[in-house]
N, C-alpha and C positions, 0 to 999 in steps of 0.2 A: 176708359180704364185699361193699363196695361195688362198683358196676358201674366198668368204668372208661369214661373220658370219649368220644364220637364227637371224630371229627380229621376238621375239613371245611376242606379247602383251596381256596382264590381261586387256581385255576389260571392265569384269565385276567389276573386282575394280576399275578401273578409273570412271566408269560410276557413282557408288557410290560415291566415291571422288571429281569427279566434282562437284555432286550436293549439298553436304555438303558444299566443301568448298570455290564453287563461287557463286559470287555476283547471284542474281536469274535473268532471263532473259527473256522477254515475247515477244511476236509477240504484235501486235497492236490488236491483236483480243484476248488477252490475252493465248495466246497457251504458256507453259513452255519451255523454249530452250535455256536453257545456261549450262544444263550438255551435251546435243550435241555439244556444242560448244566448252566447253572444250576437252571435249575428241577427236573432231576433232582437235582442235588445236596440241593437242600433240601428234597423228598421222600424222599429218603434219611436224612436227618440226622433228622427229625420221624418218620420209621417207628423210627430207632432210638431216639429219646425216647419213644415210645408204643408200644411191640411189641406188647400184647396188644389195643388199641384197635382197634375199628370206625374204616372209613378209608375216605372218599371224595375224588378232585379233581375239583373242578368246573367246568366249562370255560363260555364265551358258547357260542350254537348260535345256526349262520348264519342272516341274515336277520334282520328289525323286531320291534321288540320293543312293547309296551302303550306303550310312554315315547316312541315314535317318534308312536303317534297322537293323545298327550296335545298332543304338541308338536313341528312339523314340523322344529324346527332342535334336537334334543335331539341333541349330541355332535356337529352336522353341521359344525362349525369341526375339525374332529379331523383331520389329514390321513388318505388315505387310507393302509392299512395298507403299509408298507413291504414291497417284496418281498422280502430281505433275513430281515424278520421271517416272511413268509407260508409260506418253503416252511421252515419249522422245524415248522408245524403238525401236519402230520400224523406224523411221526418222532416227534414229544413224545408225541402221543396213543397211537401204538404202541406207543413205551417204554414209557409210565405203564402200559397194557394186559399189556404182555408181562414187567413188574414182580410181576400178579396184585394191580395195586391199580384196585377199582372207578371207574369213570370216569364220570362225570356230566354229560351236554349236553341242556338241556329247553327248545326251538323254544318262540318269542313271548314270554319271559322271560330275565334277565340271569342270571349264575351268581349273582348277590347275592342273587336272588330263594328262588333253589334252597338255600341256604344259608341264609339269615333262615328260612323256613318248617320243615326239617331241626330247628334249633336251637328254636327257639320250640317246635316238638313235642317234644322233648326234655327242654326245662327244666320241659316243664307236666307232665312226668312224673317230676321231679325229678333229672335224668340231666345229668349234666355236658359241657358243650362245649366246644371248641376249636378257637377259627376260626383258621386260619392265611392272614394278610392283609398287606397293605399297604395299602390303602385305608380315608381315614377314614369312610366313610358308614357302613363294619361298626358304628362304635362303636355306634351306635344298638340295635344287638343286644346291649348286655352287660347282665348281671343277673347276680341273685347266680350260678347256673348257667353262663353263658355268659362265655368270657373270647374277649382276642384274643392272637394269638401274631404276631411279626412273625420270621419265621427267618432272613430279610436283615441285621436288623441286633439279632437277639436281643431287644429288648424285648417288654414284654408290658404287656397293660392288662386290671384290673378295675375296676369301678365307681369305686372311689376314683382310678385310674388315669387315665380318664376326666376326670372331675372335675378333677384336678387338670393334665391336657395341653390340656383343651380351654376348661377354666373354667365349662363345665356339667357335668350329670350326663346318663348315657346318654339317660332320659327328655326330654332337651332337643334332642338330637344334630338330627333334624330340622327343629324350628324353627330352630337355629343355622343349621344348610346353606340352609334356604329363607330366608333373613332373606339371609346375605353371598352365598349362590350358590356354584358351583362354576366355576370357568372351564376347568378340567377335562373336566366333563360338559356345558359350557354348558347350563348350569341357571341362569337369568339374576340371580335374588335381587335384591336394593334397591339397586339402582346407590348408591355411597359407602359403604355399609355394609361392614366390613370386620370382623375378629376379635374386638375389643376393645368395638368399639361392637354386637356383636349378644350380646356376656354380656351388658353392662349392661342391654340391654332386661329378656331373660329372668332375668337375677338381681333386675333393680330390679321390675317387675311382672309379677306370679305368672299361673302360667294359659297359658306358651307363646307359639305366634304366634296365637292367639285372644285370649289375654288382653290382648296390646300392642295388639291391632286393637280391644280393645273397653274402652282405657281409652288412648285416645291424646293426651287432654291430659294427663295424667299425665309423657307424655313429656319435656316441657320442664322440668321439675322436676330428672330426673335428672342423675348427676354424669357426663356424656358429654360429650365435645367437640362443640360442634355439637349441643347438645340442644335450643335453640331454632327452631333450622329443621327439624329431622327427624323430627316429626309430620307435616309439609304434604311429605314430602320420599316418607314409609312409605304415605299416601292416595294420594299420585301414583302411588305402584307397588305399590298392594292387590294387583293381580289376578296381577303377576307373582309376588309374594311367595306367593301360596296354590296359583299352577301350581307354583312352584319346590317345596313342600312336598310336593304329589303327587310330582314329577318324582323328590325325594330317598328319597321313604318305598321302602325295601325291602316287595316282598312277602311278609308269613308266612300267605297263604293257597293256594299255588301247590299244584294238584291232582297231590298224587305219589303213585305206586302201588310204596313204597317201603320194606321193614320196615328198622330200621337195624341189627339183629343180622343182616340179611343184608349188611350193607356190609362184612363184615370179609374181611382181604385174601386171595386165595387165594394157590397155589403160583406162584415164578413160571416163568414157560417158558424153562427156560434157553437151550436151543436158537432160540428166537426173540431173546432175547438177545443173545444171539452172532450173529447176524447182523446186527441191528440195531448192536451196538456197533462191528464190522467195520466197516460203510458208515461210519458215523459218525465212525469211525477217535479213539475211545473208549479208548486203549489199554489204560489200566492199568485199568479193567474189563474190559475184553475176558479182559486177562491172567489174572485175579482168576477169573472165571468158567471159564476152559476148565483151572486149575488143579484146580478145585474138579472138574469133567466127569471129570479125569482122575483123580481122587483116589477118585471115589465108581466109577469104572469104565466110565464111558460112554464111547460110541463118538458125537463130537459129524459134524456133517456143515454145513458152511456152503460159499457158492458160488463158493467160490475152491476150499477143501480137502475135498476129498469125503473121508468116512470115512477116517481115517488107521488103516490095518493096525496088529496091536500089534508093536513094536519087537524083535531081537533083537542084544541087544547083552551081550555077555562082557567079564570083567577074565581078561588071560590070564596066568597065573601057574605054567607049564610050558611047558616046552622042543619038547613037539610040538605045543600051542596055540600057540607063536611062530611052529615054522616050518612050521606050515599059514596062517600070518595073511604071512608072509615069502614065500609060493608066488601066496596070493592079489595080493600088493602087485605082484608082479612082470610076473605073469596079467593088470594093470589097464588099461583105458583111461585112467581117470582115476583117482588117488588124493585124497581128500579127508584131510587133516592136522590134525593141530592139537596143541599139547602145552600139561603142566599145570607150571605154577612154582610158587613160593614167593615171587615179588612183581611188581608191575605195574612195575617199572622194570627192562626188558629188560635192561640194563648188570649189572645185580646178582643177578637169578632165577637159582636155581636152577635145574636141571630134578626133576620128581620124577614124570613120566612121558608116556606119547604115545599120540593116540588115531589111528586110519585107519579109512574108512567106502568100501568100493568101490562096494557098492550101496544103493540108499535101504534104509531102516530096520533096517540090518546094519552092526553095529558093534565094534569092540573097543578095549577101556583095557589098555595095556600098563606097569603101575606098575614105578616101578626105586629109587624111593627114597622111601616111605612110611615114616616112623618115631614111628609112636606104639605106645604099650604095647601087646604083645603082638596087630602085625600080624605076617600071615604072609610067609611067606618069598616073596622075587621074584626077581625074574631079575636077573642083574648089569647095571646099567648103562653100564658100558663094553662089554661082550659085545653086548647089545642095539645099542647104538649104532655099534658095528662093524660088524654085518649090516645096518644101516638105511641105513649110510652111501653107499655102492654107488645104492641106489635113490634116495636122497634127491639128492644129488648127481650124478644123471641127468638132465641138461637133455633128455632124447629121450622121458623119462618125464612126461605131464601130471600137475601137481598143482593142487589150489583147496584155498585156506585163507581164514578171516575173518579180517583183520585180520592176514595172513601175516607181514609187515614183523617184526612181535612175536616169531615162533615162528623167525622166519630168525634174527635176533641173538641169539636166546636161544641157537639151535642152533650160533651160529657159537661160540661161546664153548668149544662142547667140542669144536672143530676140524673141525665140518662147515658147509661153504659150499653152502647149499638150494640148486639148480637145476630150471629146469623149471616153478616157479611160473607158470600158464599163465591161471589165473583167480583172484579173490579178491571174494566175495560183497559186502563192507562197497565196495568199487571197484565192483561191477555195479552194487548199489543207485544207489549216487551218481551214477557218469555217467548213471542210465537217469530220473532226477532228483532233483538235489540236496536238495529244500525240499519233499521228501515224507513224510518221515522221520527218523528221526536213523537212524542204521546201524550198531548194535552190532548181536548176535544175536539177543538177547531184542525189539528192533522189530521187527528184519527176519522172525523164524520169526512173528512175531504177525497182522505187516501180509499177507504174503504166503502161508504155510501154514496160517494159522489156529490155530496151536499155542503153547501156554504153554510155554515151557522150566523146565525145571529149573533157577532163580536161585543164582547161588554160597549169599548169606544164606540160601538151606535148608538147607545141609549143613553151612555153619560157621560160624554164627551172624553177629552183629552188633556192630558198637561194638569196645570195648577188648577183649572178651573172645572176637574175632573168631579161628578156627584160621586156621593159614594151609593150605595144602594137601596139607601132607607128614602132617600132624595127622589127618586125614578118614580116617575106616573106610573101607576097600575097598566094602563094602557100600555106600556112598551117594557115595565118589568115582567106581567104575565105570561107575554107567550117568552122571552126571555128565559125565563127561569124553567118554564115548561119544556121548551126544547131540550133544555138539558137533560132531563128525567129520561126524554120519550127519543133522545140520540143514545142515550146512556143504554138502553133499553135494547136499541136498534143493535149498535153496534156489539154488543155482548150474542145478541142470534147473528152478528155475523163472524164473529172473532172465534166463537165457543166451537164450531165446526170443522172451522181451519184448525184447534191446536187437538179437535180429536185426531184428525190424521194422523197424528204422531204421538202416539200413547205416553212416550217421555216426558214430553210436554205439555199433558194436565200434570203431569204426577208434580213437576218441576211446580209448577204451577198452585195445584192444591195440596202438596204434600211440604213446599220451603216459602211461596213469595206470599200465598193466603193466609198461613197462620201467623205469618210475625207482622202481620199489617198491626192488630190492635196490639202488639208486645211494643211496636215503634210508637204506637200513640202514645203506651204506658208512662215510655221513657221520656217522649215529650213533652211529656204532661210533667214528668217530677222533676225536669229540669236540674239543673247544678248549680250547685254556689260558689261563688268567685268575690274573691276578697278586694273589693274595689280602690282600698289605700294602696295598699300593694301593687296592684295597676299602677295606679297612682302616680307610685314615687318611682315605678320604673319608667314610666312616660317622662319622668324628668331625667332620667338617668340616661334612658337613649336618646333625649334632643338633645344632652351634652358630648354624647358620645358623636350626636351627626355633626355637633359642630365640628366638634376637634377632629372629625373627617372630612369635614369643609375649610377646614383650614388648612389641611396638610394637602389636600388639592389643590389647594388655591397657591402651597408653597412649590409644588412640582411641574403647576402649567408655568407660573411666574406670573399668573394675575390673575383676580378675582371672574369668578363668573358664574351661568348658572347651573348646573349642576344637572338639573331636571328637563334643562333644555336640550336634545339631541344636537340640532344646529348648532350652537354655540358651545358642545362637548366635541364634534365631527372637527370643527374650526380648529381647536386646542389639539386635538388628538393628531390629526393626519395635515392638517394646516403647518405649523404653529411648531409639534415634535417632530411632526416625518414619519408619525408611525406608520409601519406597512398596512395598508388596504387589505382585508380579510374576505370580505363580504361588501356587497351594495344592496340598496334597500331596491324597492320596486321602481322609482322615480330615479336610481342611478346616484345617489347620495350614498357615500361612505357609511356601511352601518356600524352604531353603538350600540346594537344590542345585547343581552345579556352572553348569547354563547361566544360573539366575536370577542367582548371585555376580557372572558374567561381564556379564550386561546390567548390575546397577547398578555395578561395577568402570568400567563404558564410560559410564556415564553422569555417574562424575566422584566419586563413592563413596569413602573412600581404603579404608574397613575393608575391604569385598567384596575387593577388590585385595590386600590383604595374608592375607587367609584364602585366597585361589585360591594366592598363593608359599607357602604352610606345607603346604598339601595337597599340593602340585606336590613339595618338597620330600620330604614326608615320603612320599610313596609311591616317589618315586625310592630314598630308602632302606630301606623296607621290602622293597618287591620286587626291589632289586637291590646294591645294595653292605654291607646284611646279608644278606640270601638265597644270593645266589652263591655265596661261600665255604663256604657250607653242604653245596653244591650239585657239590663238588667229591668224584669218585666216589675212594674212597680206594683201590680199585684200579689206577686209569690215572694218577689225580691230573688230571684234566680233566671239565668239565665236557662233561655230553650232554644235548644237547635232542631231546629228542621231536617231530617233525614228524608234520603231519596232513593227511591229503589228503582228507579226506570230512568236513570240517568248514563251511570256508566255501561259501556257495550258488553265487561266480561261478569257484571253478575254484583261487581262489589257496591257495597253501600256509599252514597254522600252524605254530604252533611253542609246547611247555608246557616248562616245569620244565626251564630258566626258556624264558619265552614273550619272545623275541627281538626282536619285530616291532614291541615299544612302548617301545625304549629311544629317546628325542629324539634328532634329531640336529641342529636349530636352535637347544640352549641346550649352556651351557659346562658345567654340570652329563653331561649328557646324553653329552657328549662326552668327559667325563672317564669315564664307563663305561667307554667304547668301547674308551678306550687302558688300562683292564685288562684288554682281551681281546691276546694276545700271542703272538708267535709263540720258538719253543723255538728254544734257543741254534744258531746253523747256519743257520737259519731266518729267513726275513720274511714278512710277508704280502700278498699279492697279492688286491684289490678288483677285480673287474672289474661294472662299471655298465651298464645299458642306461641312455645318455641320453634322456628324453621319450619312452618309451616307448607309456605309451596317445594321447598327444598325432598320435605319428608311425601308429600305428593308425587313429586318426580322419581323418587328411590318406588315408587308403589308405580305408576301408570310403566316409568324404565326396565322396572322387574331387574335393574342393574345389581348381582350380588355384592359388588362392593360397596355398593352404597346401603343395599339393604343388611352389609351385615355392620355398616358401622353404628347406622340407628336401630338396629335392634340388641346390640351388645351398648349402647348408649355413651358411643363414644363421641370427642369432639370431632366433628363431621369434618369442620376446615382443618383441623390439622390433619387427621385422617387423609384429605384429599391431595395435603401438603407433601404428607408423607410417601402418596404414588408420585407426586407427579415432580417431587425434587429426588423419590430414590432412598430415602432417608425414611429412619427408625422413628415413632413418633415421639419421642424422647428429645430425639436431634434438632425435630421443627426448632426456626427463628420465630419471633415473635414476626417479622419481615414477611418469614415464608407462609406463615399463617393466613396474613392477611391478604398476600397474593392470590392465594387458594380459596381464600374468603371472596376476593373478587371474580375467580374465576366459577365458581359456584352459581354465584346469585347473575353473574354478566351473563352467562351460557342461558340462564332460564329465560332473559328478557332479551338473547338474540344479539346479545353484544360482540361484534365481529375483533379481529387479531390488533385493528387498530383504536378500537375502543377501551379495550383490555389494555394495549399500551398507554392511552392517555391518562388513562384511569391510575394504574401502576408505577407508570416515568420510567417504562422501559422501553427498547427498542420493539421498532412491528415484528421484524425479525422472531426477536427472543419470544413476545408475546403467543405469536403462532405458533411455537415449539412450545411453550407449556399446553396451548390449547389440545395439540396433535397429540403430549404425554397423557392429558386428562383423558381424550377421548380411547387412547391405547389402552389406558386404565379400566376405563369405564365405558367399554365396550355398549352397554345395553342402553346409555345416555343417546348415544349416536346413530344405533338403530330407530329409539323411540323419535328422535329428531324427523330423520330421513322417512320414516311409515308416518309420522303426522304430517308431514310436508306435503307426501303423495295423496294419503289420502284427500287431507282438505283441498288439492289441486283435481281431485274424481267429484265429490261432494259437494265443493265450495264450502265448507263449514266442518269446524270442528265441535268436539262437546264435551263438557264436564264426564267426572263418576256418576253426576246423581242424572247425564238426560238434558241438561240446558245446552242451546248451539248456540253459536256464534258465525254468522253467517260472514260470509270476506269478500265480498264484491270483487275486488282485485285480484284476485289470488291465479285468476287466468289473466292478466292484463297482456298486454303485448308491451306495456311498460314495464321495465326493467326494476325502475327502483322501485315503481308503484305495487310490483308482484315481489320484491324481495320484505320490503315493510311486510306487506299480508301473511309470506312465508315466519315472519319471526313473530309477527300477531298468533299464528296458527300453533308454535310451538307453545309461545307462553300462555293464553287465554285458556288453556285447560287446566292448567295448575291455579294460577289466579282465580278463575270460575267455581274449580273444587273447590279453593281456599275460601270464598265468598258466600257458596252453599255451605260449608262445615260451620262456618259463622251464623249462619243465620239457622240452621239448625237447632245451634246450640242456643241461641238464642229463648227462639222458642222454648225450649227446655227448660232450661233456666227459670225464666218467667212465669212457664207451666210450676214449677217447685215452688219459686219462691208465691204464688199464690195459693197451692194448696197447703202450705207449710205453715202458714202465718207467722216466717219470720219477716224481723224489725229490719227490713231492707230491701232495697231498691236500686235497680242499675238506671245510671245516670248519664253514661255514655258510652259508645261505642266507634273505638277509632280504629284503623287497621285491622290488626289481627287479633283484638286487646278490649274487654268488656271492664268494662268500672262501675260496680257497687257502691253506695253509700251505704252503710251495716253501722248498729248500733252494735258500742264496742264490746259488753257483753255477749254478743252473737257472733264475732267472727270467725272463731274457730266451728264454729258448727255450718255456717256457711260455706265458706273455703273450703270445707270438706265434703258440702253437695255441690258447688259450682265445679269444682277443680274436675271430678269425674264425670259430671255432666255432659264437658265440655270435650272432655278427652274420648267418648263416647258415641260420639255426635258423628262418628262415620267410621265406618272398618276398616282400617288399609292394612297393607302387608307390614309395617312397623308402626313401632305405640305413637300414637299424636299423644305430644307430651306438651303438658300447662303449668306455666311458675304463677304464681299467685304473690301478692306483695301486698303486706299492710303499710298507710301512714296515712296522716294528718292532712296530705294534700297529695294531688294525681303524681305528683315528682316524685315524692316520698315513698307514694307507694310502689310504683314503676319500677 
């Protein structure tokens, strides 16, 4: 049996290569780690190609190397090493370590060196190698034994590989490098000599760079450009040409006290593992690793989760297991919840059981409607749900649930209205910061407990052949379901600590994100009505309109094609027209994406322009006047959207299935939506708006007297702004200057620099920057408030609303440039937008509180931007619109009036 091959990896070039050429990747605490991540990844992938191989990475070791004394500027043009990249160093090398994969660093020598010598002892023993690199100076090591492997972009080179990428053979690899130089290593080589002209040397006269130096009239013969003058050109620069040879030659005699059947990898440490992936915040290895801990029985310990006790959790499936678990719920301080369905769309689940955890890692799954072959018998659930009810609907009784909103709608459906909801984990996570995490369970027990959850996909598989969860044996839905309760449980004693530190943030917490949980159930519960013909017949109205935008494209390429297809739009565009290249994708293909359409669209293009209305178009129809009617719950006969409050980073609301918040309202199309959203016979709908909302935030946090006195004299703001910054009486305003002033307004809050404001406007950058320098002249306290948020979230890392909520900015210290200017205009706007988000849900609240103790004939239906929608019976909407309107306007204090238009009609357009 042959030996299998050594795997000797170029650690330090990959490390470099990671960091260039992936995406950048930050801890939550802003820590650099996605050249770790790379380079582990492709350590990974190569141990799974090579399981049974000998396996070394081998890294540079700090300090000078023989190549510094050959030559004092060897690499010395290289910037120095980015900090950025520096503190990833030593994480990588504990990884690779706490992997059990041998690590290699050998002082006064390169890792090429450590490598070339490894391999060359190897091949002289007939033993197969395997460099894993990116660098081309490796080639010089291939022979028939010796290959290279690139794991970045999969290729691989042997001798003929060689030969054919470089146009010599490995034997030449050196004198190639020492002939053109590397500008890489500043390795100087023969100034003009470049790729082409250093084959011809060593192809056309045999023998190397000795043999071109020792037949250099020969030179001018050869078929080289420039082969007349490049003998007198290779004399002038002998002596760099023979340092650059040294400079390139890899060491194969580096003195190593190395056997390599001792390189093969050991165990690896799991538990060093795991804490290293922790910090890292690694997740879905993290997760992968403390599954496996838990599987094989260990008791893992990291320095968040000291030793987690082993769990006891029951499926209770008797009447004195009920109501000792019915004694305990009652007995509680706090009840931790949670129940299991039959689908992720609240409106339609099922229940098919409930789990409660009082104290940490004590739990119990109470099934009431499991139906697969031959499960055992349970308890009734209507019986069950009758004794639950009493305590569930105890607002005196505390409860915490993840993602509670879920479990209330489900619950309300079989006539219980949850009270007492007093915490909710996936809400602690978020306010305590948004952009640290995503905040389902399985992040949150990973990030914060250190614990793998038990994933739905273990117990009911995947794909189409997915159970749903009435299907699951008792035996793996139990503790299943149980976990949930008794993580639920856990993380709430660990989350509830961290946001007392910062008094802001209960308040944020239990004074805006805890009361409007059950106001969002409300809303989703009473869902909207949407006029399905009317869908309908616009669904035919824009597949005529994609045609006859697939036809006039099809008239300007000058032939038929597909439209959806990038490739064959790349081909017509930049093939086919010649339009200029704007952008490349990642793979180096010409892109057709939306913002490059839009630059050459602007630049006078007709095609780009009509590809940007057929996309426009047809996503309007796909995601909303086909989708909707789909969308329509055949129970209520109304549509229900899904709201999210721990999705976006500065505080504002989402909305899925359908997602609300991207229906246009500046096209006709868009608008035509709108008015199939409608209100039921009896009925109209009542819009009520925050006018200029972040706008009037800015005039309050800027303390800017010109802005505050245009909205407290309740003038038009844009023209107002028109009027400082063109000089002009506001009388004078163009409708033109209006709208310039309109742009500089709203561009200034979301960080829109001199040439954004020109693209936007169609003026020169020039002109653009001069109105911006008038505005800021004008409005002095705008540009203050800019420059003191900038500083401070650069002290802090984090900025924060009026009411207390932060927004943490990772970046915001980066050593990258664009990555800390993005974070710098994050910082300005995310406290306007954040305020804007809390005043909404505020009001909300309110609202909901009224229209409940009021018992009027109405109901908010939706909530988009800045903008709540009522369905009001038509006799009640003047009495409405006259408690919502000051509700709303009420809903927070600033230094000028938040002012709300209100609008009746027949449909959300009408009334808008």
């Amino acid at each position: 049996m042959s030996q299998t091959p050594l795997v000797l990896v170029d650690g330090s070039s990959y490390l470099y290569r990671a960091f260039h050429a992936l995406p950048p990747l930050t801890t939550s605490s802003g820590m650099p780690t996605g050249a770790v991540k790379g380079v582990l990844n492709m350590l990974l992938a190569l141990r799974r190609q090579y399981p049974d191989s000998p396996f070394a990475v081998v890294f540079d070791a700090k300090g000078p190397t023989f190549r510094d004394e050959l030559f004092e500027h060897y690499k010395s043009h290289r910037p120095p090493m980015p900090d950025d990249l520096r503190v990833q160093i030593e994480p990588l090398h504990a990884s690779v370590r706490a992997l059990g994969l041998p690590l290699l660093c050998v002082e006064g020598v390169e890792a090429d060196d450590v490598i070339g010598t490894l391999a060359r002892q190897c091949a002289a023993l007939g033993r197969d190698v395997v460099i894993s690199t990116g660098d081309k100076d490796m080639a010089q090591l291939v022979c028939p034994h010796v290959s290279l492997v690139n794991t970045m972009t999969g290729s691989s080179l042997d001798v003929a590989g060689v030969k054919e990428k470089f146009g010599v053979g490995p034997e030449l690899i050196i004198d190639f490098l020492a002939l053109m130089g590397d500008k890489v290593d500043n390795i100087p080589g023969v100034p003009g000599v470049g790729e082409k002209t250093a084959c011809g040397l060593l192809n056309g006269i045999a023998g190397g760079l000795q043999g071109v130096y020792g037949h250099l009239e020969q030179v001018a013969g050869l078929a080289i450009r420039g082969a007349k003058s490049l003998a007198a050109k290779l004399e002038e620069h002998k002596e760099a040409a023979f340092l650059s040879y040294e400079l390139a030659t890899i060491k194969t005699d580096v003195p190593l006290n190395i056997e390599v059947d001792a390189l093969h990898p050991g165990e690896a440490d799991r538990e060093a593992l795991i804490e290293l992936y922790r910090q890292l915040e690694f997740r879905s290895w993290l997760d992968e690793l403390l599954r496996e801990a838990r599987q094989s029985g260990e008791v893992v310990a990291t320095a968040e989760a000291v030793a987690i006790p082993e769990s006891r959790y029951e499926t209770v499936l008797d009447e004195a297991r009920f109501a000792a678990w019915l004694e305990k719920l009652e007995q509680a301080e706090l009840i931790a919840f949670d129940t299991e369905t039959t689908s992720l769309d609240a409106q339609q689940a099922e229940l098919v059981g409930l789990s409660f955890a009082v104290v940490p890692h004590e739990a119990a799954y109470i099934p009431v409607a499991h139906s697969y072959m031959g499960v055992p018998e349970q308890l009734d659930r209507e019986r069950v749900l009758a004794a639950l009810k009493p305590i569930l609907e105890d607002a005196a009784r505390a409860k915490v649930g993840q993602h509670a909103k879920y479990d209330m709608n489900v619950l309300a459906h079989y006539g219980i209205e949850v009270r007492g909801v007093a915490y909710d984990t996936m809400l602690e996570s978020y306010v305590l910061d948004s952009t640290a995490t995503r905040h389902d369970m399985d992040s949150l027990a990973l990030k914060y407990l250190g614990h793998g959850t038990i994933r739905f996909e273990d117990i009911a598989g995947k794909g189409a052949k997915q159970l749903t969860f009435d299907q699951i044996a008792l035996e793996q839905a139990g503790p299943y379901a149980a976990e949930d309760a008794d993580v639920t449980l856990r993380l709430h004693q660990c989350l509830w600590p961290k946001l007392e530190e910062v008094p802001g943030l209960t308040r944020v917490l239990t004074e805006i994100e805890m009361p409007l949980v059950p106001v969002l159930a409300h809303i989703e519960r009473n869902g909207a009505l949407v006029d399905a013909k009317l869908l309908g017949e616009q669904s035919v109205e824009l597949g005529e309109k994609m045609q006859q935008l697939e036809r006039q494209a099809f008239e300007l390429a000058g032939e038929e094609f597909n439209l959806a297809s990038p490739k064959q739009l790349g081909a017509i565009l930049y093939d086919k027209l010649g339009l200029p290249i704007r952008s490349k994708t990642a793979k180096g293909q010409a892109s057709t994406a939306e913002s490059v359409l839009a630059e050459l669209a602007e630049e006078g293009y007709a095609l780009p322009q009509v590809l940007m209305d057929y996309r426009s178009v047809s996503k309007l129809k796909s995601t909303y006047t086909d989708k909707l009617p789909q969308q329509i719950n055949p129970r209520t006969g109304r549509i229900h959207t899904s709201y999210h409050q721990a999705v976006t980073a500065t505080g504002r609301l989402s909305s899925s299935d359908p997602n609300l918040q991207n229906i246009p309202i500046r096209t006709a199309e868009g608008r035509r939506i709108r008015q199939a959203f409608v209100a039921a016979p009896g009925y109209k709908l009542l819009a009520a708006d925050y006018s200029q909302i972040e706008l009037r935030i800015m005039a309050h946090l800027a303390q800017d007297e010109g802005l505050l006195h245009a909205f407290r004299n309740d003038l038009d703001v844009h023209r107002a702004t028109a009027a400082e910054v063109f000089g002009l009486a506001p009388e004078e305003v163009s409708g033109e200057q209006r709208r310039r002033a309109k742009a500089i307004n709203f561009g200034l809050i979301y960080g829109m620099s001199a040439f954004g404001l020109a693209k936007q406007i169609g003026v020169e950058r020039k002109e653009a920057q001069a109105y911006i320098d008038r505005y800021f002249a004008r409005y002095p306290g705008v540009l203050a408030y800019m420059e003191r948020t900038r500083e401070q979230a650069g002290e802090q890392g984090y900025v924060e609303t009026l009411f207390g909520r932060r927004l943490y900015l990772p970046e915001i210290r980066s050593k990258n440039g664009a990555m800390r200017k993005a974070a710098e205009r994050t910082a300005i706007n995310a406290p306007m937008q954040g305020t804007a988000a809390d005043i909404m849900k505020r009001a909300m609240v309110a609202v909901d509180a009224w229209l409940q103790e009021s018992g009027a004939d109405a109901r908010v239906i939706l909530q988009v931007h800045d903008e709540l929608v009522l369905e009001v019976r038509e006799d009640q909407i003047e009495r409405v619109r006259e408690a919502v309107c000051p509700l709303m306007s009420t809903a927070a204090e600033l230094a000028v009036p938040l002012v709300v238009e209100a609008g009746v009609g027949a449909n959300w357009d009408e009334a808008h």
